[in-house]
C-alpha positions as CSV (number, residue, x, y, z in Angstrom):
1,X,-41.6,-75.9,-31.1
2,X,-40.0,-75.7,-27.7
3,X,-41.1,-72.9,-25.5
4,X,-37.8,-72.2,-24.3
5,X,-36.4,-72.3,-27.6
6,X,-39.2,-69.6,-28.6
7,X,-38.6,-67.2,-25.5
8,X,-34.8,-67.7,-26.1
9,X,-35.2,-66.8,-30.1
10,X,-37.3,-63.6,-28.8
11,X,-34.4,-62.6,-26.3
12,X,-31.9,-62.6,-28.9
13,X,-34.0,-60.6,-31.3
14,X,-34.3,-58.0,-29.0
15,X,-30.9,-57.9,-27.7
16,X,-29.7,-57.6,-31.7
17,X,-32.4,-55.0,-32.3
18,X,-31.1,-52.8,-29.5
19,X,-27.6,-52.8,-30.5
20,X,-28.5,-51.9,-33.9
21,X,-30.6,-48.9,-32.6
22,X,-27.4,-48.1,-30.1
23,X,-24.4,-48.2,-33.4
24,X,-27.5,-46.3,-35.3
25,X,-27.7,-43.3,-32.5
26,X,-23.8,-43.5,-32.4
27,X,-23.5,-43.1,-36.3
28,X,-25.7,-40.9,-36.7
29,X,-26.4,-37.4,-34.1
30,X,-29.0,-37.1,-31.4
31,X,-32.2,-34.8,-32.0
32,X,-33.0,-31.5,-30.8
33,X,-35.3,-32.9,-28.1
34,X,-32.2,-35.2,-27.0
35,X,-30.1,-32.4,-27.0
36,X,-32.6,-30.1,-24.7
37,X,-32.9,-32.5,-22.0
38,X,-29.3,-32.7,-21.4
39,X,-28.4,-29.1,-21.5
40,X,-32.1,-27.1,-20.6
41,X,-31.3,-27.9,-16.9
42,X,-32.6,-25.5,-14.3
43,X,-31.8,-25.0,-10.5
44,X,-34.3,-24.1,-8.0
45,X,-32.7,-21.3,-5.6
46,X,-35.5,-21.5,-3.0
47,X,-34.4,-25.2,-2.5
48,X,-30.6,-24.3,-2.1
49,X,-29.8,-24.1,2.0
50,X,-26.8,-22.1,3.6
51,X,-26.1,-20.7,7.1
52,X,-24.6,-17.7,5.3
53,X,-26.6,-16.9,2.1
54,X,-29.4,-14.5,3.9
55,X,-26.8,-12.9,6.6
56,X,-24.9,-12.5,2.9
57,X,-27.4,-10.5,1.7
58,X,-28.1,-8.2,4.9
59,X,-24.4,-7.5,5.6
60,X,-23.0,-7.4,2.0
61,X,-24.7,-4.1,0.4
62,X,-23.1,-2.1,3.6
63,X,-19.5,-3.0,2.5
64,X,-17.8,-0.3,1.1
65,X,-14.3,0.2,-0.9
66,X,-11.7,2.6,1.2
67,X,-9.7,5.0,-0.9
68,X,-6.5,6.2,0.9
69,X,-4.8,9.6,-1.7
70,X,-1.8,10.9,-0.7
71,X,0.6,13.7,-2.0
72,X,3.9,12.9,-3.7
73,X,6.7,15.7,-4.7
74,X,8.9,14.9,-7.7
75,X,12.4,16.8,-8.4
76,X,14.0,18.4,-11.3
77,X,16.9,20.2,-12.4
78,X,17.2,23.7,-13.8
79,X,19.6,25.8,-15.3
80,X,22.7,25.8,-12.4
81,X,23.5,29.2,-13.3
82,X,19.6,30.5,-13.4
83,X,20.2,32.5,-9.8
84,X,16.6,33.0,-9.1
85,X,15.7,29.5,-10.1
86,X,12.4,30.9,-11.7
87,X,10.6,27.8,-12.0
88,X,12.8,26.0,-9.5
89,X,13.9,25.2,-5.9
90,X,17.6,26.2,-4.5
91,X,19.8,26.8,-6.6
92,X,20.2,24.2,-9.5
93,X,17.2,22.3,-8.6
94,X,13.6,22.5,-9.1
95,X,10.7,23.7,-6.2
96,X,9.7,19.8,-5.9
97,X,5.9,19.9,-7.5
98,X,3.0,17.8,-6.3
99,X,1.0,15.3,-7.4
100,X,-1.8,12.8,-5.9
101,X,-1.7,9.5,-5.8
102,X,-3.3,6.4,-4.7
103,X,-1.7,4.7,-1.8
104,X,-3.7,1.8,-0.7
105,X,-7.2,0.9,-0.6
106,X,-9.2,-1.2,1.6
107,X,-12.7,-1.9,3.1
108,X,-15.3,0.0,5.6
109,X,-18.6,-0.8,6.8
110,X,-21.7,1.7,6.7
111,X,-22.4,2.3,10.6
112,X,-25.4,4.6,10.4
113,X,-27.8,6.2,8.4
114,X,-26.0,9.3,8.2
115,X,-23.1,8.1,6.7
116,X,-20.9,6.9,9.1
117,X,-18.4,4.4,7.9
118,X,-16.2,2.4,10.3
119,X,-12.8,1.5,8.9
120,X,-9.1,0.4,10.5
121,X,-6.6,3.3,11.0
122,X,-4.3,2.2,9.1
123,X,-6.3,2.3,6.1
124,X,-6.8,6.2,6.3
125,X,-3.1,6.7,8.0
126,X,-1.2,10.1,6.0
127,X,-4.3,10.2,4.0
128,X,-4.0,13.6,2.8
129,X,-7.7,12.6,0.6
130,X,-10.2,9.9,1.7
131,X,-12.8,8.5,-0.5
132,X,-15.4,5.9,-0.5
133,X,-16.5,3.8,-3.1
134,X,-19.8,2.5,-2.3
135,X,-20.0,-0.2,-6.0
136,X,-20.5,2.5,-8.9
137,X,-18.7,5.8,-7.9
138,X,-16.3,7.1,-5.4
139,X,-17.3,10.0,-3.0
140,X,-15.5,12.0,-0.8
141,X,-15.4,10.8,3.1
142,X,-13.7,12.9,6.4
143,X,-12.3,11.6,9.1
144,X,-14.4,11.9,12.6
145,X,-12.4,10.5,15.0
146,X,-9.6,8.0,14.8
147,X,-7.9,5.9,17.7
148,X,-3.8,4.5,16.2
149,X,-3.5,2.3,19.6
150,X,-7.1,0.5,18.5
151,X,-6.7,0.9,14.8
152,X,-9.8,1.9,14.1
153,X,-11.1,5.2,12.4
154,X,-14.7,6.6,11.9
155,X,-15.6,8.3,8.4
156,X,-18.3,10.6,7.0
157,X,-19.8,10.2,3.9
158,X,-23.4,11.8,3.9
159,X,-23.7,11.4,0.2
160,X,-23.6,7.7,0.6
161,X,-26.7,6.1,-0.2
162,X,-26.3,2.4,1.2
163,X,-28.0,0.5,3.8
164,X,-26.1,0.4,7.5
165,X,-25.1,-3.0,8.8
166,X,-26.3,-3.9,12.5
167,X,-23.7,-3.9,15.2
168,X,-23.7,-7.2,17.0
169,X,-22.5,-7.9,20.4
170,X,-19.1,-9.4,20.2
171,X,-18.8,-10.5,23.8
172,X,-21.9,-13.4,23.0
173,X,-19.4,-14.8,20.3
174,X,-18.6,-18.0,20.7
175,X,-15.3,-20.6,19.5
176,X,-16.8,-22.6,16.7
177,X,-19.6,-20.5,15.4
178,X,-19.5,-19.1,11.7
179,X,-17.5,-16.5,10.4
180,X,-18.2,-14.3,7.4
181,X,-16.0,-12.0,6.3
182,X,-16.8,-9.4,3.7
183,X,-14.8,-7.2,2.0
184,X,-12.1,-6.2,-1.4
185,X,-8.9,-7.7,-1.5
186,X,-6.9,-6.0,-3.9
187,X,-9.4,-3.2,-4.2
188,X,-12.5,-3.0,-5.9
189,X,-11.8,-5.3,-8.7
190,X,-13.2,-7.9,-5.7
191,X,-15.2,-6.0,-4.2
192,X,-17.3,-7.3,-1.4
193,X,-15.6,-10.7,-1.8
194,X,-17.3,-13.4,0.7
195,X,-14.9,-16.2,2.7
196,X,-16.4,-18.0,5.3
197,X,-14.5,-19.8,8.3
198,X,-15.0,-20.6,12.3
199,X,-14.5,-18.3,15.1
200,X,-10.8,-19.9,16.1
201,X,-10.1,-18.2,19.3
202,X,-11.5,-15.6,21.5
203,X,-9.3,-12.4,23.3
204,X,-6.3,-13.7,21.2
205,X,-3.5,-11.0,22.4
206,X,-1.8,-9.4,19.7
207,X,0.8,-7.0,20.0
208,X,1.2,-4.1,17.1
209,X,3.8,-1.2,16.8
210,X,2.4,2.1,16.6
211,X,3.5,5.6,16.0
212,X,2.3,9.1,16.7
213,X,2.2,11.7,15.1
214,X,5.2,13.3,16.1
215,X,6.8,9.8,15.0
216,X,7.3,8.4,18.3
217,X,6.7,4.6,17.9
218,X,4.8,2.6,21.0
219,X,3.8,-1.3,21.2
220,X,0.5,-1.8,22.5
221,X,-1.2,-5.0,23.2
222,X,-4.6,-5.8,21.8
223,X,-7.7,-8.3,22.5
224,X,-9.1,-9.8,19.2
225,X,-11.0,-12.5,17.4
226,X,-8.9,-15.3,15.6
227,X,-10.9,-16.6,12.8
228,X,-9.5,-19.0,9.5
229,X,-11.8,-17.2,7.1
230,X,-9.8,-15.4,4.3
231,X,-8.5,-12.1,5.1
232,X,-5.8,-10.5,2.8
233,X,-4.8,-7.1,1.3
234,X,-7.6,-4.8,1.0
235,X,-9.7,-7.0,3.6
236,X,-8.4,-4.5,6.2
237,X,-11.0,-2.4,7.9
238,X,-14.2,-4.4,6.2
239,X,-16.7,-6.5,8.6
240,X,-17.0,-9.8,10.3
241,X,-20.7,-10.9,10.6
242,X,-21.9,-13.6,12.4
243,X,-25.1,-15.5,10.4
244,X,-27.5,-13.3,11.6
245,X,-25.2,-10.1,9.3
246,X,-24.1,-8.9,12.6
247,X,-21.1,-6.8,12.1
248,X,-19.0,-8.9,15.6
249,X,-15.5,-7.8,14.5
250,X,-13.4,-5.7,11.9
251,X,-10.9,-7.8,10.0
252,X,-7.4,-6.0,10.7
253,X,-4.4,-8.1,10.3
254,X,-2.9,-11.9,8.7
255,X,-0.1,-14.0,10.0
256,X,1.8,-15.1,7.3
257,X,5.4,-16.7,7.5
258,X,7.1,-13.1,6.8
259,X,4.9,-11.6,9.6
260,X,5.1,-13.6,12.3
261,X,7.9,-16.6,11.6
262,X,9.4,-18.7,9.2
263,X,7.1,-21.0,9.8
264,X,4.5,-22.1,7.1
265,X,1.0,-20.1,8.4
266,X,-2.3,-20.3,6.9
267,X,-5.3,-19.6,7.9
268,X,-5.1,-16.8,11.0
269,X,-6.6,-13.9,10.9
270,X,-7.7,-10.9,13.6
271,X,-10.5,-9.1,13.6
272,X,-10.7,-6.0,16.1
273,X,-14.2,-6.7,18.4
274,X,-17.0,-4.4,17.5
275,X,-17.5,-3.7,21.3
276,X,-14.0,-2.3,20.9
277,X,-14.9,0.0,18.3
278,X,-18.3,0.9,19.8
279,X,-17.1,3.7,22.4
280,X,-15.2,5.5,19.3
281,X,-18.6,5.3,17.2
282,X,-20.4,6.7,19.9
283,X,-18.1,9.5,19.7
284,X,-18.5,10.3,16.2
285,X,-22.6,9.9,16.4
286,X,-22.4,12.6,19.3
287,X,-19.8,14.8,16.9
288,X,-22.4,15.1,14.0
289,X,-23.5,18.4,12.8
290,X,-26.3,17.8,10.5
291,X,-26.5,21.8,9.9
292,X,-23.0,21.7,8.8
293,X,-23.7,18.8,6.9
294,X,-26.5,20.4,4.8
295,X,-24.3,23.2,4.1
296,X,-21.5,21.5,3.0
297,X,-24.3,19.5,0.5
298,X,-25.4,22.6,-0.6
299,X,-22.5,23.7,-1.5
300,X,-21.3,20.9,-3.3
301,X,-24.5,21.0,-5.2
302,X,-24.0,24.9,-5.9
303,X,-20.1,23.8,-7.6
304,X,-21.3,20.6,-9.6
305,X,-23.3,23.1,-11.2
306,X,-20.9,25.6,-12.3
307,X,-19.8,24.6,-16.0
308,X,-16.5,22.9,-16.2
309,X,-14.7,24.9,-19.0
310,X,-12.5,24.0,-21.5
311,X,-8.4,24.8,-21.5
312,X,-9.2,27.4,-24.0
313,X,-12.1,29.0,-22.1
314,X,-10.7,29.4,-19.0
315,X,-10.1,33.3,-18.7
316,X,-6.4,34.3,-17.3
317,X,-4.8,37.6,-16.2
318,X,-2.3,37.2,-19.1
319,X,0.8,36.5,-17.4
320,X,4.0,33.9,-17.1
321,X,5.2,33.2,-13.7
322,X,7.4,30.9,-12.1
323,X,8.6,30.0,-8.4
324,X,11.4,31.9,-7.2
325,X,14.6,29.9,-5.9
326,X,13.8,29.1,-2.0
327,X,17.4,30.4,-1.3
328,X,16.4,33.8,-2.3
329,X,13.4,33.9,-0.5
330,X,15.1,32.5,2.6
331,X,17.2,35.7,2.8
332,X,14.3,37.4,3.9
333,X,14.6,40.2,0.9
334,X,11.8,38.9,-1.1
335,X,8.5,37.2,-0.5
336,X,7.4,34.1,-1.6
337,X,4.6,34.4,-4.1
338,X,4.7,34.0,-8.3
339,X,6.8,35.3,-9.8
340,X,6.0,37.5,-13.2
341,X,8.4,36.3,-16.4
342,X,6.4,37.6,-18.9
343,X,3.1,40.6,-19.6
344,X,1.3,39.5,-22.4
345,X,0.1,42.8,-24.9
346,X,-3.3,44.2,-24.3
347,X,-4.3,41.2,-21.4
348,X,-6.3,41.9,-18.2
349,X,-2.9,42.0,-16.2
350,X,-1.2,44.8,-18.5
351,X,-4.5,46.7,-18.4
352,X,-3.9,46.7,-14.6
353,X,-0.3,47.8,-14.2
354,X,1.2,44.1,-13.8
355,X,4.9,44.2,-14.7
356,X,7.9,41.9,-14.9
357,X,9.3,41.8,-12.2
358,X,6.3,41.4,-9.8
359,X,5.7,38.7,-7.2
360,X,2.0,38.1,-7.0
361,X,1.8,37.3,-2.9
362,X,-2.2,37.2,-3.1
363,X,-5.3,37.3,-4.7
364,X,-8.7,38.1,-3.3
365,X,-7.3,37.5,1.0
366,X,-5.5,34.0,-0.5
367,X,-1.8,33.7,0.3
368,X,0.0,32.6,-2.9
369,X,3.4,31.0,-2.4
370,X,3.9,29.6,-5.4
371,X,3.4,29.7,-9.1
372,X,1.4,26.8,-9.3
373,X,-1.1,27.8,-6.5
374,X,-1.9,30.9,-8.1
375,X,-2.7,28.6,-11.6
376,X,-4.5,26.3,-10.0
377,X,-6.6,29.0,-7.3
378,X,-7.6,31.1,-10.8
379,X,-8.9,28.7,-12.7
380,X,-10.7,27.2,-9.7
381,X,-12.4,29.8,-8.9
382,X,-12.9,32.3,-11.2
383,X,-15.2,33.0,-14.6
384,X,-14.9,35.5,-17.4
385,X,-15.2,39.0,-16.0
386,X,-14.5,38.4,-12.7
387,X,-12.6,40.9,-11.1
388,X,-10.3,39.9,-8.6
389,X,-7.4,41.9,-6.1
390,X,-4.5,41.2,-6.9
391,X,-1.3,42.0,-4.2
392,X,2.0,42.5,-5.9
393,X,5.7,42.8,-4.5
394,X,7.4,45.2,-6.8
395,X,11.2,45.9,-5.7
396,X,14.5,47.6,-7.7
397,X,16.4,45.5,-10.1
398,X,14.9,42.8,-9.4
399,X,15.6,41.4,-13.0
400,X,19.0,42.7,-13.6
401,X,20.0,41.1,-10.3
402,X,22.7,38.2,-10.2
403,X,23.1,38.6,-6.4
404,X,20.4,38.8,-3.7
405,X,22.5,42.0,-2.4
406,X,21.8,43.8,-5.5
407,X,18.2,43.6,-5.3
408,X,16.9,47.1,-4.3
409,X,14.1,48.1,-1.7
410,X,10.4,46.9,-2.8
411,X,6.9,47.8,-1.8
412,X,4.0,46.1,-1.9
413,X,1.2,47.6,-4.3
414,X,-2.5,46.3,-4.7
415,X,-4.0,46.3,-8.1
416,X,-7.6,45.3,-9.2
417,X,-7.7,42.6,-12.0
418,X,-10.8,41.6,-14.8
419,X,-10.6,38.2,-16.1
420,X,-11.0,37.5,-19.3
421,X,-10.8,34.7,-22.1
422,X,-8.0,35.4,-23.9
423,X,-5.9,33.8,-26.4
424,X,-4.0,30.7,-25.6
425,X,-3.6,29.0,-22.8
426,X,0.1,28.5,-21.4
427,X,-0.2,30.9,-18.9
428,X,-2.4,32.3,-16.1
């Protein structure tokens, strides 16, 4: 037979042989070990290179969350004919009652050791509470020192436990050279979120409005660093690292075509220069009290331990009060303080000589103004058999009174109170 014949009959044999095996695999389903080899894939993370990964990893555990509280009043009415407004404001209305709240939150960068957390101004601006929240809990921060015109502010936190970034030297920047920016837009639900950009522009001069605290408002003109790495909400006041996790600059402000034109912006953002922010650090390193500091840990320590009672276990003098109507008290007669509605039988408050009619005006050297305060100052710091001085204003027909000149002449009259658990809890 012809050779080429042969090695042409061979070819074709093999060629219908692996077809057959190919509509067999496709009939049928591939084996495990087929299976493994496609999916079982690992990656080597020794052998994956990045400019920013390591200065990542220095910079990013210093990054902290910025909590900015502030105090709200909300209004009410009363009964328009209820003179006194016993639970109200003037006359008709209710003494507006407060409540916290969470304005805004942004980002701050551990600074030192101690605690020292450098954030923008405006993150902390009418804060009437700062916290910090450092990836599992939030902890209480102060202010140190604080500059509107530079928008920068300098916190303490000596319960914080994180590692302190390294200040760079943001005059060696250069145009071109990486930009990492670490911080939380929109708050801790991405926290220490990582963009990365260039260095756009050096000494870039921005002009902000500012106002002091009287409310005068200024424009002041500032040097920063343009970069194009991400910065949005929440970004304010966290770092700008260079790839060596340097902290060169402190991500402030966006342009966006609402903030700056009508024209379509991406892409610019300013960062404050850490040698900007360096004189104000220094100020709060030199302000540090680590005696004071101790104390205040002490006595921090001293409270968490005190046993957080229950509604029904807190103990109470055994009274109703309310907050008189402001009008009243702005006609001089009568003082602010609590007013007492209501004695209950056989409490702590009857036992001292309490009556309706009283205005409780302090306890223990605290000035009580209102009805609330005095709630709230009990149960804050008293336990069961405390006893406490009590200051009452007692005056003449006080409760038959429908017109400030019928209220007779009043005295002042200090009593001594023992707190005790009593009964339920509506009351203080």
């Amino acid at each position: 037979m012809n050779k080429n014949r042969i090695f042409g009959f061979a070819a074709l044999l093999m060629s219908l042989i692996m077809l057959c095996a190919a509509i067999t695999a496709s009939a049928g389903s591939l084996s495990k070990a087929d299976i493994e080899a496609i999916v079982n894939t690992t990656t080597d993370a020794s052998q994956v290179t990045s400019p920013f990964i390591q200065a990542v990893n220095i910079a990013r555990p210093g990054v902290v969350g910025v909590n900015n509280y502030t105090i709200t009043y909300s209004y009410g009415y009363t009964d328009p004919y209820d003179f006194f407004g016993f639970g109200g404001g003037s006359r008709g209305y209710q003494q507006p009652t407060q409540k916290e709240r969470l304005a805004g939150t942004g980002s701050g960068v551990v600074i030192s050791s101690y605690g020292h957390i450098l954030t923008n101004f405006h993150v902390v601006e009418d804060a009437s509470r700062v916290t910090v929240f450092d990836g599992e809990k939030e902890l209480d921060a102060q202010v140190v020192v604080f500059s509107e015109e530079k928008d920068l502010a300098v916190l303490l936190c000596p319960e914080i436990k994180l590692p302190a970034v390294q200040l760079g030297d943001s005059d060696q920047l250069q145009v071109g050279e990486w930009a990492i920016v670490i911080g939380n837009p929109l708050g801790e639900d991405f926290f220490r979120s990582v963009t990365v950009g260039t260095v756009s522009s050096l000494e870039r001069s921005v002009e902000q409005s500012v106002q002091d605290k009287y409310g005068r408002k200024t424009t002041v003109k500032n040097s920063m660093i343009q970069v194009d790495a991400a910065i949005n909400s929440g970004n304010s006041g966290g770092g700008m690292f260079n790839t060596l996790g340097q902290l060169m600059g402190i991500p402030s402000l966006k342009y966006s075509a609402n903030y700056y034109s009508s024209a379509s912006i991406d892409n610019i953002g300013m960062c404050i220069p850490i040698n900007v922010a360096k004189p104000l650090i220094a100020e709060a390193l030199e302000k540090y009290d680590a005696d004071a500091v101790r104390e205040q840990l002490e006595k921090k320590a001293k409270d968490e331990k005190i046993e957080i009672l229950d509604e029904d276990q807190r103990p109470r003098m055994g009274v109703t009060v309310a907050t008189l109507n402001s009008y009243v008290v702005s006609q001089g007669i009568l003082p602010n303080g609590a007013y007492v509605t209501a004695v209950e039988e056989g409490s702590p408050a009857q036992e001292a000589g309490i009556q309706v009619g009283d205005i409780i005006v302090d306890i223990d050297g605290e000035v009580i103004t209102n009805s609330n305060m005095m709630v709230t100052f009990i149960q804050d710091n008293y336990k069961a058999g405390d006893v406490i001085q009590v200051k009452v204003y007692r005056a003449e027909n006080i409760q038959n009174a429908q017109t400030v000149g019928e209220i007779g002449d009043g005295e002042y009259i200090d009593l001594t109170v023992t707190l005790k658990i009593i009964g339920e809890q509506p009351a203080a």
